[in-house]
C-alpha positions in Angstrom: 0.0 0.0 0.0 1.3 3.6 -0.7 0.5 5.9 1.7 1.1 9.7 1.0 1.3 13.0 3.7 1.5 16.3 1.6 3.4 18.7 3.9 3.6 22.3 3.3 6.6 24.0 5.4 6.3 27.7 6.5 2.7 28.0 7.7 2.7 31.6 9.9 5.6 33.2 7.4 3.3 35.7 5.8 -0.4 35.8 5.3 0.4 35.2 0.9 1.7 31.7 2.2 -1.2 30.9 4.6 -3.4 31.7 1.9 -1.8 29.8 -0.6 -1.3 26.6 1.8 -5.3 26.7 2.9 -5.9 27.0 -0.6 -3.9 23.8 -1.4 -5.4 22.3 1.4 -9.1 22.9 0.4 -8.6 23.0 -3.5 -5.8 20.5 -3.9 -4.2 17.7 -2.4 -2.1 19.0 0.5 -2.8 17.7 3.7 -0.2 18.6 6.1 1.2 21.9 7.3 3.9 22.9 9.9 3.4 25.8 11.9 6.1 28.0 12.7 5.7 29.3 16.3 7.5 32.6 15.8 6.2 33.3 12.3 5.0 36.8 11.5 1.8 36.1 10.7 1.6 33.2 13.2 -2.4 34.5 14.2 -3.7 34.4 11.3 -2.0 30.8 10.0 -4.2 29.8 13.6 -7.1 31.0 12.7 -6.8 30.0 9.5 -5.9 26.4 10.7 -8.8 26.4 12.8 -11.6 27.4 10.4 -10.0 23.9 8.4 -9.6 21.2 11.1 -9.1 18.3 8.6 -5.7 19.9 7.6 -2.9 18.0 10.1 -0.8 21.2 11.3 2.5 20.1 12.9 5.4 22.6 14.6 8.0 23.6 12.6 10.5 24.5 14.7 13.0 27.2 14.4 16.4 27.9 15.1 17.8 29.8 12.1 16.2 32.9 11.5 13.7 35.6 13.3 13.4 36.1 16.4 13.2 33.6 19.4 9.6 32.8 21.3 11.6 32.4 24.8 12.9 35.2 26.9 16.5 36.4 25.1 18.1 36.1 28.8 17.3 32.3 29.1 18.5 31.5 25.4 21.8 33.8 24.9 23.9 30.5 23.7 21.4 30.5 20.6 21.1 34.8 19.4 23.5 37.5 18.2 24.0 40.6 19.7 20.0 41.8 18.3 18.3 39.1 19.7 18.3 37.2 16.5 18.7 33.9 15.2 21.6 33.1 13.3 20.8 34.4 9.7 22.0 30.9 8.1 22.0 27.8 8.3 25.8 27.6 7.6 26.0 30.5 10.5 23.9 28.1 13.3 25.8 25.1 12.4 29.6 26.7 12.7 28.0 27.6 16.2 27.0 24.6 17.2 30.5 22.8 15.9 32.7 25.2 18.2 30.6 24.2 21.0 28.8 27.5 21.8 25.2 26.5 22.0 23.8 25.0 24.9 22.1 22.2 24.1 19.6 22.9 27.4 19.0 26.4 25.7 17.8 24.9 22.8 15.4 22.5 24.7 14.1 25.6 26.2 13.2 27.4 23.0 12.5 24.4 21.1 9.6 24.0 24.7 8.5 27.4 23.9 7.6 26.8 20.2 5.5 23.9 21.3 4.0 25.4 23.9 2.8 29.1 22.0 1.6 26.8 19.4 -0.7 24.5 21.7 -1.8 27.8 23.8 -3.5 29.1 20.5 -5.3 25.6 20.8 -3.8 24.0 18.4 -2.4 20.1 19.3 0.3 19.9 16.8 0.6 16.6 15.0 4.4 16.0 14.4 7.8 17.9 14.2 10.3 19.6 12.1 12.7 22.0 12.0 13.2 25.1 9.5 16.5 24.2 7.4 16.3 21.0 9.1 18.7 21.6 11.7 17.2 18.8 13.2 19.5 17.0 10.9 22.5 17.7 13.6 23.0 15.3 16.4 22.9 17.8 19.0 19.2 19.3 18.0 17.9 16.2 17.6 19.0 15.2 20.5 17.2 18.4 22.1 13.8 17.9 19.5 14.1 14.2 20.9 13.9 15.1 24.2 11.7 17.9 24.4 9.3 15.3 22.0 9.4 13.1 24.6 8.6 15.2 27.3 5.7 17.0 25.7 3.9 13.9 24.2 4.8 13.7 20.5 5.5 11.1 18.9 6.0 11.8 15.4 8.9 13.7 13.8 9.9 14.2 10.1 12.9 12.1 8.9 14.7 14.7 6.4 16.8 12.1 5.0 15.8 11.4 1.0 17.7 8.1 -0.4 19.9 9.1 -2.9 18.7 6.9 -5.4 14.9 8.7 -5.3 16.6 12.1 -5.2 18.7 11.1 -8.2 15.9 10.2 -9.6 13.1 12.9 -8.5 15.7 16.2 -10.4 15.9 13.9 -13.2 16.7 17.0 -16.0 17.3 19.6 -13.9 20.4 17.8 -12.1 22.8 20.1 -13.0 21.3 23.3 -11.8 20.1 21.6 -8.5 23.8 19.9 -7.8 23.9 22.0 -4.4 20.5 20.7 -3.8 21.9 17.2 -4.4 25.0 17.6 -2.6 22.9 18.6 0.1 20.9 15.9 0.2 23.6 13.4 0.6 25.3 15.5 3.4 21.9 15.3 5.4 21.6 11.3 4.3 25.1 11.0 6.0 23.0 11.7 9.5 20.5 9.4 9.3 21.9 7.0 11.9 22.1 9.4 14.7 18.8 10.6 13.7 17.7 6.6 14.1 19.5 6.4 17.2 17.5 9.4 18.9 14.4 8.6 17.5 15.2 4.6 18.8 15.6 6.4 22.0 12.4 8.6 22.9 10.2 6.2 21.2 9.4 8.3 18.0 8.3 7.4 14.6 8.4 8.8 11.3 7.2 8.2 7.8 9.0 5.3 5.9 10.2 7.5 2.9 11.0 11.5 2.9 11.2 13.3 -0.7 11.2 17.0 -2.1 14.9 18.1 -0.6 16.5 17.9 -3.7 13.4 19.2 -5.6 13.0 22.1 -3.2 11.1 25.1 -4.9 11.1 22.7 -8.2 8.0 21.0 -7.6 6.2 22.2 -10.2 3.0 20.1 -12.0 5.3 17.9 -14.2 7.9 17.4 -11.3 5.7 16.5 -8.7 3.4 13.9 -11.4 6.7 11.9 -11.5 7.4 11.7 -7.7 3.7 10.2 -7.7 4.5 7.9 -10.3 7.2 6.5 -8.8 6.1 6.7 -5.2 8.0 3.9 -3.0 5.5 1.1 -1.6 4.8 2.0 2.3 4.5 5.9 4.2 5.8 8.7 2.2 6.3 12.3 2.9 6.2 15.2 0.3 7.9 18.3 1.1 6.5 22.1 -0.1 6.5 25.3 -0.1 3.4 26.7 -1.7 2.3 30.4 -1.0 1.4 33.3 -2.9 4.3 35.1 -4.1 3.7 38.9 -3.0 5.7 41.9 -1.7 5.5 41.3 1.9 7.1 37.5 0.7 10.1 39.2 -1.0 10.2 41.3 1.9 11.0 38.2 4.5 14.4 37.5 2.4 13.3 33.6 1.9 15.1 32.6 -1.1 11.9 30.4 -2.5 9.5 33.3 -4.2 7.9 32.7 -7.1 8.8 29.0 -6.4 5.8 29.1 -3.6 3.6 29.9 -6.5 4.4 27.4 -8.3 4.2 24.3 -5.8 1.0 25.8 -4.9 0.0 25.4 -8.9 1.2 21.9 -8.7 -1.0 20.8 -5.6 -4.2 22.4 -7.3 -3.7 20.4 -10.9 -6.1 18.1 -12.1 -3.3 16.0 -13.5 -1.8 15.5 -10.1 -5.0 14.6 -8.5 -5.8 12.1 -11.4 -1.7 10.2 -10.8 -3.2 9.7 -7.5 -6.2 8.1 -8.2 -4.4 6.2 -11.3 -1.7 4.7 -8.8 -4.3 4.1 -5.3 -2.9 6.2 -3.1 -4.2 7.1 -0.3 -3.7 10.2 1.2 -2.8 11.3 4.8 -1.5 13.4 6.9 0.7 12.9 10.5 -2.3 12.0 12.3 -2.8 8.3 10.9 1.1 7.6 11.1 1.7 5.3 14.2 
């Protein structure tokens, strides 16, 4: 049996990409959101989430980027001199390899995600992380534990096989090599990632896709992942939204590729590749 969750990352980054994600959810075939905590338009993506309680909304937790939800004094380990997040990815994990976060800090801000997000009534379905920095030992480790302690069970599993991402650029492999390369540095985690989740009792979907593709997903792309879907539990990973100026204000580097993942969950053809090949879609709730 092939089993398929639809996630859309981002939800609470701009009202554009909460429209575009509820859109996807009622129009198309997306069934899955993550929630980020400290997201600028974090009230309306709840209000939004609960006018649609059939779509699965998950925490998407955040370490790179924005602003913290915890006090600044009880998280100093993880911010720069503004009280930010580190701007990068490539900035939070130099900090984390000289030793300079505290991996209790994290815990504590990682807490205060979950938390804001359940306090706007909201039981969040699973876990992951912005960038997936949950990819590094030491914050999954902290996601692991935190998990644990707050009663979730279920956590993405950001590692694609290389074979399927190999497979899912097909043409477009040259200008998505960083994306590849990428995607083989994160598979080179995977059994630390194991070993944690082993640990605290957590579970994830058997398969994980869209890294390489990231922003790429467009109708045709996305008609081939179906096609070629592994047997078993599946996530999809997107970033639909609509593509507007408050968008290009934020500084994410996916624009006008929002737009176009959300084109790809609303097309007929999609919905017809699922029908043609049985599969049934879920979200994080039915995954035990």
């Amino acid at each position: 049996m092939k089993q398929l969750i639809l996630n859309a990352d981002d939800f609470g980054l701009t009202h554009g990409v909460n429209e575009g994600i509820i859109l996807a959810h009622r129009d198309g075939i997306l069934t899955s959101a993550t929630l980020m905590a400290n997201g600028p338009a974090f009230d309306d993506a709840v209000e939004r989430a609960r006018a649609n309680p059939k779509l699965g909304v998950g925490c998407h937790l955040v370490l790179v980027g924005g602003t913290p939800v915890a006090p600044c004094q009880e998280i100093p380990s993880l911010l720069d001199r503004q009280g930010r997040f580190p701007a990068s990815l490539v900035a939070f994990v130099a900090r984390l390899s000289s030793g300079r976060v505290s991996s209790k800090e994290i815990e504590r801000e990682l807490r205060a995600q979950i938390e804001r997000i359940r306090r706007a009534g909201i039981e969040p379905t699973h876990l992951d992380t912005h960038k997936h920095t949950h990819a590094h030992p030491q914050v999954m480790e902290a996601v692991g534990q935190v998990a644990h302690e707050l009663g979730i069970r279920r956590v993405r599993k950001p590692m694609e096989n290389l074979r399927d991402s190999w497979a899912s650029t097909r043409t477009e492999r040259a200008s998505l090599a960083a994306q590849l390369l990428g995607a083989a540095a994160v598979r080179v985690m995977t059994p630390p990632f194991q070993a944690v989740s082993r640990k605290y009792g957590l579970c994830s979907p058997d398969h994980f896709l869209g890294l390489a593709m990231t922003g790429k997903l467009d109708p045709l792309a996305l008609r081939h992942l179906i096609d070629t879907l592994p047997d078993g539990r599946t996530e999809i990973m997107l970033h639909p939204g609509i593509c507007d100026a408050k968008l290009a204000s934020t500084g994410s580097r996916l624009q006008q590729e929002r737009q176009t993942e959300l084109e790809a969950l609303l097309d007929p053809g999609v919905k017809r590749a699922l029908i043609d090949q049985g599969i049934r879609l879920i979200s994080y709730r039915e995954l035990n």
